[in-house]
KETI-630337 format. One line per 5 residues: their letters; for each residue y, x, z of N, C-alpha, C. Coordinates in steps of 0.1 Angstrom, whole numbers, plus 5000, padded with zeros to 4 digits. Layout:
A) Y:X:Z:Y:X:Z:Y:X:Z  ... .
This chain:
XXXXX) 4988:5008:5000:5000:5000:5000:5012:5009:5000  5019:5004:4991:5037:5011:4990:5046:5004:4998  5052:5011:5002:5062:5000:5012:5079:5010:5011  5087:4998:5004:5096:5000:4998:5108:4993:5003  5117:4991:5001:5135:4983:5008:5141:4980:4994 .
XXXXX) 5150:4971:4992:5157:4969:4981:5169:4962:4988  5181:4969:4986:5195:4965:4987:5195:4951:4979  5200:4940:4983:5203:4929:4976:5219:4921:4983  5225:4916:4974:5237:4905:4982:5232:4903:4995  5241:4906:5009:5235:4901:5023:5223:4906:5028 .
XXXXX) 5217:4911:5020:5203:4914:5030:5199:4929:5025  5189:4929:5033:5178:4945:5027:5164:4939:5029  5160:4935:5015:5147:4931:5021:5135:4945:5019  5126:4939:5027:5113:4950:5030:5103:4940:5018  5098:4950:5012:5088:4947:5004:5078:4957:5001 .
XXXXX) 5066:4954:4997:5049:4961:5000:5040:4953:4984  5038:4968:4981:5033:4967:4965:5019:4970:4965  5010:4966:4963:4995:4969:4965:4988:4967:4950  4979:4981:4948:4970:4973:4935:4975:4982:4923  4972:4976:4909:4977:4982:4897:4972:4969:4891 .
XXXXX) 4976:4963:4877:4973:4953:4869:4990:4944:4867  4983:4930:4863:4998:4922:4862:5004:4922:4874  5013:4918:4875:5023:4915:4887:5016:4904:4896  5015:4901:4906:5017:4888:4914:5027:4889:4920  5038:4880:4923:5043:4881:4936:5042:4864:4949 .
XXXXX) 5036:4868:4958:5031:4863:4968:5045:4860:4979  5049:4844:4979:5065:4844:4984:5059:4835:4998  5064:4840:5007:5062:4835:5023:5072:4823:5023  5072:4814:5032:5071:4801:5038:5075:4801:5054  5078:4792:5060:5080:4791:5074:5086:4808:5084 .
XXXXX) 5075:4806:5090:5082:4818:5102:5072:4829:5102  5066:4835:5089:5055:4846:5092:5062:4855:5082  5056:4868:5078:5061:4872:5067:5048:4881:5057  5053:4893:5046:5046:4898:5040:5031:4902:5052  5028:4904:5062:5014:4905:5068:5007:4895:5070 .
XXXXX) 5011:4884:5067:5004:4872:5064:4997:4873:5053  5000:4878:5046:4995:4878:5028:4986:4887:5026  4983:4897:5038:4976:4908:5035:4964:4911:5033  4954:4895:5035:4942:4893:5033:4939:4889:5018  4948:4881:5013:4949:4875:5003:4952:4885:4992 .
XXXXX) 4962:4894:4995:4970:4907:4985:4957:4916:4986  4949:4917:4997:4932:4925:4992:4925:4920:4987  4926:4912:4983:4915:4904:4978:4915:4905:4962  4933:4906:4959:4941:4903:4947:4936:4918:4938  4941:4932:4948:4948:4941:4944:4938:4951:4932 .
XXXXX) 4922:4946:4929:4918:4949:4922:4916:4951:4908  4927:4937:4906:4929:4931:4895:4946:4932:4888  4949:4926:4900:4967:4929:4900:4976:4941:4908  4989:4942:4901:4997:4947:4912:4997:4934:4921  5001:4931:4933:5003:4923:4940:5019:4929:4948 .
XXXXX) 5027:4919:4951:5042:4921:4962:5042:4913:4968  5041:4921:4978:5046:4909:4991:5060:4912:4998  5066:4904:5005:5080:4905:5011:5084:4898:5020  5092:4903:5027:5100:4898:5043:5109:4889:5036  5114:4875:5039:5125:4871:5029:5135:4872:5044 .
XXXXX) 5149:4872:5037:5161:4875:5041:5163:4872:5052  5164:4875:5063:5166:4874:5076:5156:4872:5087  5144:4876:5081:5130:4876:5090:5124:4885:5086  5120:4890:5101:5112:4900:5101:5118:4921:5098  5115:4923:5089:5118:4932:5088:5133:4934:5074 .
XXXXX) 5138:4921:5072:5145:4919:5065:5158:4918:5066  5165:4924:5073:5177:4916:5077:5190:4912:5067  5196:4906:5078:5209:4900:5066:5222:4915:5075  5232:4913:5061:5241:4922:5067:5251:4921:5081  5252:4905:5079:5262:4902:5090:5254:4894:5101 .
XXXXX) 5262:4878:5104:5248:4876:5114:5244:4865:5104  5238:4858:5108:5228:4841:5109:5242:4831:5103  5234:4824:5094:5244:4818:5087:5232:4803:5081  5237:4797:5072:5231:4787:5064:5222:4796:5054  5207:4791:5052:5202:4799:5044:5204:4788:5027 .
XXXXX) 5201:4793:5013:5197:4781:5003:5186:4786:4995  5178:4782:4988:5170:4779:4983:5173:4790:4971  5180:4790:4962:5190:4796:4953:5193:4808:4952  5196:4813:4969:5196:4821:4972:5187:4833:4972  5173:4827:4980:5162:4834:4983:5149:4835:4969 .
XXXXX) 5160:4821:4961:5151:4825:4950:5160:4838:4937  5166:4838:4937:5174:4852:4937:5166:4866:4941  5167:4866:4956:5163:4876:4962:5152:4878:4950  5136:4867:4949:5122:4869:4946:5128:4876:4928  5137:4874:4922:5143:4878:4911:5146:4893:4909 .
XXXXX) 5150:4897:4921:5159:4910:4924:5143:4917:4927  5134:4912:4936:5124:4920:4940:5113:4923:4925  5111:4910:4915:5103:4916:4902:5112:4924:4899  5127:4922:4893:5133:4933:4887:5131:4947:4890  5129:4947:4905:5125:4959:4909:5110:4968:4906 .
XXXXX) 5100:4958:4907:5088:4961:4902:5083:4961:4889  5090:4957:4880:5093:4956:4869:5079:4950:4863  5073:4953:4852:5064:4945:4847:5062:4929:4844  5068:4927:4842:5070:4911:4843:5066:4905:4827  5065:4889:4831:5065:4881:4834:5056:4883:4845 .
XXXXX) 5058:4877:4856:5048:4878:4865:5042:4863:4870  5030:4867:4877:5026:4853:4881:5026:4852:4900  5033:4840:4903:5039:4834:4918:5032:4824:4924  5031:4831:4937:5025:4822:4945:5033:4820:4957  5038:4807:4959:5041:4808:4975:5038:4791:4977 .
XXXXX) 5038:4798:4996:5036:4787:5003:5045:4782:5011  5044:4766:5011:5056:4757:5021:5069:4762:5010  5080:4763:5024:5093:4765:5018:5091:4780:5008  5084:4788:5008:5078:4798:4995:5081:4792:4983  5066:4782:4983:5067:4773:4972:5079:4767:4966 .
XXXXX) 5086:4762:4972:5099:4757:4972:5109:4766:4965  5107:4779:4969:5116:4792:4963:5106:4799:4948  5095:4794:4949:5085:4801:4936:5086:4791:4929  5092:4775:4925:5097:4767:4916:5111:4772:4913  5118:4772:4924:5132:4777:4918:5134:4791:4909 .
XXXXX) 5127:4799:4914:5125:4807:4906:5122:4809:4890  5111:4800:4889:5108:4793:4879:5121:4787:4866  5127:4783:4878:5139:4773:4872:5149:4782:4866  5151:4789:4876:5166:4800:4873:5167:4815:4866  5154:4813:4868:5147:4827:4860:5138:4831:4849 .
XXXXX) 5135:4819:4845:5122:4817:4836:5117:4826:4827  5120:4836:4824:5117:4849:4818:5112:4856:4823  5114:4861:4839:5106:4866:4849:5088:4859:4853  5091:4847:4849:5076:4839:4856:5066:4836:4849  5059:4839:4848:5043:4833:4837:5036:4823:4843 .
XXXXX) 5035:4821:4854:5026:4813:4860:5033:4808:4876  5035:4798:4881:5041:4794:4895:5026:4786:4902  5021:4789:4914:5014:4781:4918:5020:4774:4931  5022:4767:4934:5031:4761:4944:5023:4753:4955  5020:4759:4965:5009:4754:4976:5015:4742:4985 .
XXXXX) 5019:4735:4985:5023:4724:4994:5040:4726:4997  5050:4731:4986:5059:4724:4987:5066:4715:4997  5074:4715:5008:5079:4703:5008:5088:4694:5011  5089:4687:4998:5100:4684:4995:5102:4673:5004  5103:4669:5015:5104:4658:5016:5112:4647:5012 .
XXXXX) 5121:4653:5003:5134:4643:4997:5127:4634:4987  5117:4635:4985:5109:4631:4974:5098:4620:4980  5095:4621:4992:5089:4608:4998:5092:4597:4998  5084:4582:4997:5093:4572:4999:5101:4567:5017  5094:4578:5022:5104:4577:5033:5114:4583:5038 .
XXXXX) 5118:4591:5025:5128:4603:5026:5141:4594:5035  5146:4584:5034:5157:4584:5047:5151:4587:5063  5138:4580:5060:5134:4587:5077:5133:4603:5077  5131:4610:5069:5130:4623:5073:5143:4631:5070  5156:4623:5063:5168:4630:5063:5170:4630:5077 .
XXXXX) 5168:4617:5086:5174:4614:5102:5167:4625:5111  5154:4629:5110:5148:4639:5115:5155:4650:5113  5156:4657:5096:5161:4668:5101:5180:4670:5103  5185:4661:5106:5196:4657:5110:5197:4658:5125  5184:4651:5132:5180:4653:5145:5181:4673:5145 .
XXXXX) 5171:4677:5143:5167:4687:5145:5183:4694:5142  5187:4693:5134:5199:4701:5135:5211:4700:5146  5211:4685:5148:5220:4689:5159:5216:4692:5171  5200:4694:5173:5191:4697:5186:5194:4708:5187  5191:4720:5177:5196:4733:5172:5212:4736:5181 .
XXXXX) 5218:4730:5176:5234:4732:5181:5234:4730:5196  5229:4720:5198:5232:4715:5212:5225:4720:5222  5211:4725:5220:5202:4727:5230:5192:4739:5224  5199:4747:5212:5190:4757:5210:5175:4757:5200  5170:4767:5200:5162:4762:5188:5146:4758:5193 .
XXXXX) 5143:4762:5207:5130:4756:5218:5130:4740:5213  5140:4732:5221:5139:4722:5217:5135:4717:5202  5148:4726:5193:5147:4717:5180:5135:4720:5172  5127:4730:5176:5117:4734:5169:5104:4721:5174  5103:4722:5189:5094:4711:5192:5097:4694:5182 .
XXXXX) 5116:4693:5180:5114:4678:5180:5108:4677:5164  5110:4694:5155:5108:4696:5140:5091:4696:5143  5080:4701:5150:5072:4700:5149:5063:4688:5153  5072:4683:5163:5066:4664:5167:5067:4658:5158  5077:4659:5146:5078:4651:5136:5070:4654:5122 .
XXXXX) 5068:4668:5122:5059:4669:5111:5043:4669:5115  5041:4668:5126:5025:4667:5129:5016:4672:5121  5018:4689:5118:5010:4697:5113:5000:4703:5121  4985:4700:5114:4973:4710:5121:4977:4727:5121  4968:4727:5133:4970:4746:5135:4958:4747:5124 .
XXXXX) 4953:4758:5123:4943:4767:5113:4942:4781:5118  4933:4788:5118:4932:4800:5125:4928:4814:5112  4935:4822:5109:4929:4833:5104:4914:4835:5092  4913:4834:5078:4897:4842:5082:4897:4853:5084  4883:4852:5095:4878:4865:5102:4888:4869:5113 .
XXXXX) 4888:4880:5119:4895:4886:5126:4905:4890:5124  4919:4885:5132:4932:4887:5129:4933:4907:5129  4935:4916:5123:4938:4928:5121:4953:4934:5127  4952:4945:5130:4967:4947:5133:4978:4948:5129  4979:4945:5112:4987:4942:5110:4991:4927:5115 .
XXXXX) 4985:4922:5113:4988:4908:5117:4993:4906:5133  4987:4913:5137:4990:4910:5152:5001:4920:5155  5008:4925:5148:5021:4933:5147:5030:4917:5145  5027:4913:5137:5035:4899:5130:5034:4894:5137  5028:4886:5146:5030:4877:5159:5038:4881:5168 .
XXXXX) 5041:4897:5170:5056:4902:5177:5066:4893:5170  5066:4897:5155:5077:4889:5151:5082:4876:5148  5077:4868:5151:5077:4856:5149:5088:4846:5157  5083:4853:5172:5097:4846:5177:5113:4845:5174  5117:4859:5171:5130:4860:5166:5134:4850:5151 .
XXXXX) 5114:4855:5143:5120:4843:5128:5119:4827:5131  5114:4822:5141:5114:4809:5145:5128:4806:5147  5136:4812:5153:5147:4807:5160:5157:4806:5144  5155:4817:5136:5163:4815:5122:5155:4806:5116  5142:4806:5115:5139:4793:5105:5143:4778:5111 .
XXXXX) 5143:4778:5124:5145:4764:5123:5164:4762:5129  5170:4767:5131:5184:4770:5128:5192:4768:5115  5189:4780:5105:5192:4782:5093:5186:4779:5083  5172:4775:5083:5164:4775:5069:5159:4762:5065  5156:4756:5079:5149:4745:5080:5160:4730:5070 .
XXXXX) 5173:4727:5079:5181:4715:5075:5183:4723:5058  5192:4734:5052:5197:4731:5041:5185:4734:5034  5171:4739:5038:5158:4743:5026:5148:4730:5025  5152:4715:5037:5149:4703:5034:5158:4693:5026  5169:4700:5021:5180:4687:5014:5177:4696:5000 .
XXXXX) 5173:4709:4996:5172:4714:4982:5162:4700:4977  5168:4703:4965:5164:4694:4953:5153:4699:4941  5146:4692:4938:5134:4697:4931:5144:4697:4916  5143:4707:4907:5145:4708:4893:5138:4702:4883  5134:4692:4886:5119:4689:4876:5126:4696:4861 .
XXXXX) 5137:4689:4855:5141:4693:4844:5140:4701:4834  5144:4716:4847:5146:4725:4843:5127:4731:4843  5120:4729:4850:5108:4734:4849:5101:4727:4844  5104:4714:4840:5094:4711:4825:5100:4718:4815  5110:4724:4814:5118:4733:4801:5110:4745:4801 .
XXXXX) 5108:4751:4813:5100:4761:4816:5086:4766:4809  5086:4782:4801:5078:4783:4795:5065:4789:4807  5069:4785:4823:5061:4794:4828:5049:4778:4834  5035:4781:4836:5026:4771:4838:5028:4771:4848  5032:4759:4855:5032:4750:4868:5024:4741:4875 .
XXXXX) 5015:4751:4885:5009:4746:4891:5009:4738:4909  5006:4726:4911:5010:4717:4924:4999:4719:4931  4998:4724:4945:4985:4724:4952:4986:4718:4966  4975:4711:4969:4976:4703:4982:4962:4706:4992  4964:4707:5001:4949:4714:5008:4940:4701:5014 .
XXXXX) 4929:4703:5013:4917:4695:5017:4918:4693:5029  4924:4700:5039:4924:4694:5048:4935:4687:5060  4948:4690:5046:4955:4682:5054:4962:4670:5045  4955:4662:5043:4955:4648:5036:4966:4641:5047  4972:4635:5043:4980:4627:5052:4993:4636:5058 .
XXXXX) 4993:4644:5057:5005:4650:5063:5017:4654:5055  5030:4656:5061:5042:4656:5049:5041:4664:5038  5039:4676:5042:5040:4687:5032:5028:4682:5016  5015:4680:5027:5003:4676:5015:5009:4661:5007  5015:4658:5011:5019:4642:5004:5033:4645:4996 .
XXXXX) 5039:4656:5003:5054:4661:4992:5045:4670:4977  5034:4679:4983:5031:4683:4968:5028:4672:4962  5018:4660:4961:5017:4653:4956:5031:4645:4951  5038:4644:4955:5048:4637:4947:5064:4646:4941  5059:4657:4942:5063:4671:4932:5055:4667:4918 .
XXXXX) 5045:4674:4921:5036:4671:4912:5039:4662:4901  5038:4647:4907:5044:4636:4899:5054:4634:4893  5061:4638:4902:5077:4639:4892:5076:4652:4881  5068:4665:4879:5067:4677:4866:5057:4669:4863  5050:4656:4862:5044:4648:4850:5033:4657:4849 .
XXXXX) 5025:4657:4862:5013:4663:4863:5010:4656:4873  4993:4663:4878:4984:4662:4893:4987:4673:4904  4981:4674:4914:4981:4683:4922:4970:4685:4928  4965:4698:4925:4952:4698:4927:4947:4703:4940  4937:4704:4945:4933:4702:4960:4922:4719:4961 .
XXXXX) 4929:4722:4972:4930:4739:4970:4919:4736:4988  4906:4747:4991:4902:4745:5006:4916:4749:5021  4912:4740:5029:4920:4745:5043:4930:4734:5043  4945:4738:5046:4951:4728:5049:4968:4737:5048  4972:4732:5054:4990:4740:5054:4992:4755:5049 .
XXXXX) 4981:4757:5057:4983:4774:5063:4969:4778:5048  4962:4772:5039:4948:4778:5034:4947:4788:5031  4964:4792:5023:4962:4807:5019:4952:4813:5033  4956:4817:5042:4949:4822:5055:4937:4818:5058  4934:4807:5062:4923:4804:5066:4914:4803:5057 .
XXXXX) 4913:4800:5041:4902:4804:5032:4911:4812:5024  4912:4826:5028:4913:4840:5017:4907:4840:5003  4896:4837:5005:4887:4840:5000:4885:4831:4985  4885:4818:4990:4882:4810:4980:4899:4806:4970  4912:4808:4978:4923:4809:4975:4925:4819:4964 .
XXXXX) 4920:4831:4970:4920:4844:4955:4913:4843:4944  4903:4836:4941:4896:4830:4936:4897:4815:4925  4907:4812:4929:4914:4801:4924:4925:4804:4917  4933:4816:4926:4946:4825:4919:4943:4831:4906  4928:4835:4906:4923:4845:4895:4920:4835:4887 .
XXXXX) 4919:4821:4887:4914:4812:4877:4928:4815:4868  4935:4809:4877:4950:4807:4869:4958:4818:4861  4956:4829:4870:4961:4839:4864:4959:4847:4852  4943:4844:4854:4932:4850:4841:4937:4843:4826  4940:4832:4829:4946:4823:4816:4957:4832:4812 .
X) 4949:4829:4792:4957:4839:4780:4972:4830:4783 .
């Protein structure tokens, strides 16, 4: 593994290159970062270069000033700035949750850079038909944030999304368990700064059905019923497709490695 920095607008992000072949780049979601991926990026790196990365203000990434409003636009930028860097491109993208959400936009604003987007549970929830109940939620959570800190607003964000836990495959490694040091500091930015303006971003359908890059919607087996798995589904719908059902649940990248790389290589293998 290479492990490299790149100057960008606001931040320095940390990024980690593994492998030789086409590009993947592998874009993180919620509050973990590039050592989450690291099961998945071994799995890859036989076949592919594989990148993984700290996004802008977690983890090993920091921003120049302090904590501010994160966007979507933004961070899909950053994933822009980071292929530029690795060059070889068109490359093919994977991220998960709010990832996914940055590996469409990317898609959208860069479409030269991307060959393939796989987009693991997305979620949009603006795209529900209960999207006014969950504008009030993350409206709640934001001003829980202000008022009482991010402890609170994270529990009233996680009572409301009623996501299963999922545990690692195999044995969590040290890098990983390095990452769980960091997590508390990215909690407090994700659900602060990332959470309210990365739930009001707007899906581009438009622009990514323009898109010469293949767009794929994935929803996990095992969390049926839940926002995120019901937001890919109605992503999906709206780019005038299906969404196909990938093993595990929120977290699958992690918990099936295995069968995830494996699915990645389906997609990616395509002339």
């Amino acid at each position: 593994m290479r492990t490299r920095t790149l100057d960008v607008p606001g931040a320095t992000l940390h990024y980690e290159v593994r492998g030789s072949g086409p590009v993947v780049l592998l874009i993180c979601g919620g509050v973990y970062d590039a050592a989450a991926y690291a099961g998945l990026a071994g799995l890859l790196a036989d076949r592919y270069t594989v990148v993984t990365y700290d996004r802008r203000g977690n983890s090993r990434s920091p921003l120049d000033g302090p904590p501010e409003p994160q966007s979507i636009e933004v961070h899909a930028d950053d994933a822009s700035r980071v292929l530029a860097a690795v060059g070889g491109g068109p490359a093919h993208v994977f991220g998960n949750s709010s990832g996914a959400v940055i590996a469409l936009e990317l898609a959208a604003r860069h479409p030269d850079q991307v060959r393939t987007v796989v987009a693991h549970e997305p979620p949009y929830l603006n795209l529900l038909p209960d999207a006014g109940h969950w504008e009030s939620v993350i409206a709640d959570v934001e001003a829980t944030f202000a008022q009482s800190g991010p402890g609170p607003a994270l529990a009233a964000f996680g009572a409301a999304m009623g996501m299963s836990e999922e545990a690692p495959e195999g044995e969590p490694d040290p890098e990983l368990l390095e990452m769980f040091a960091r997590t508390e500091r990215n909690s407090a930015f994700f659900i602060g700064y990332e959470v309210p303006p990365f739930a009001r971003h707007r899906l581009d359908a438009d622009a990514l059905r323009d898109s010469p890059a293949a767009i794929v919607v994935v929803a996990g087996a095992d969390s049926e019923g839940e926002p995120a798995h019901r937001a890919a589904h109605a992503a999906a719908e709206r780019l005038g497709t299906s969404a196909e059902t990938w093993p595990g649940g929120h977290g699958g990248f992690g918990s099936a490695a295995k069968a995830f790389a494996e699915r990645l290589d389906e997609h990616f293998a395509k002339p």
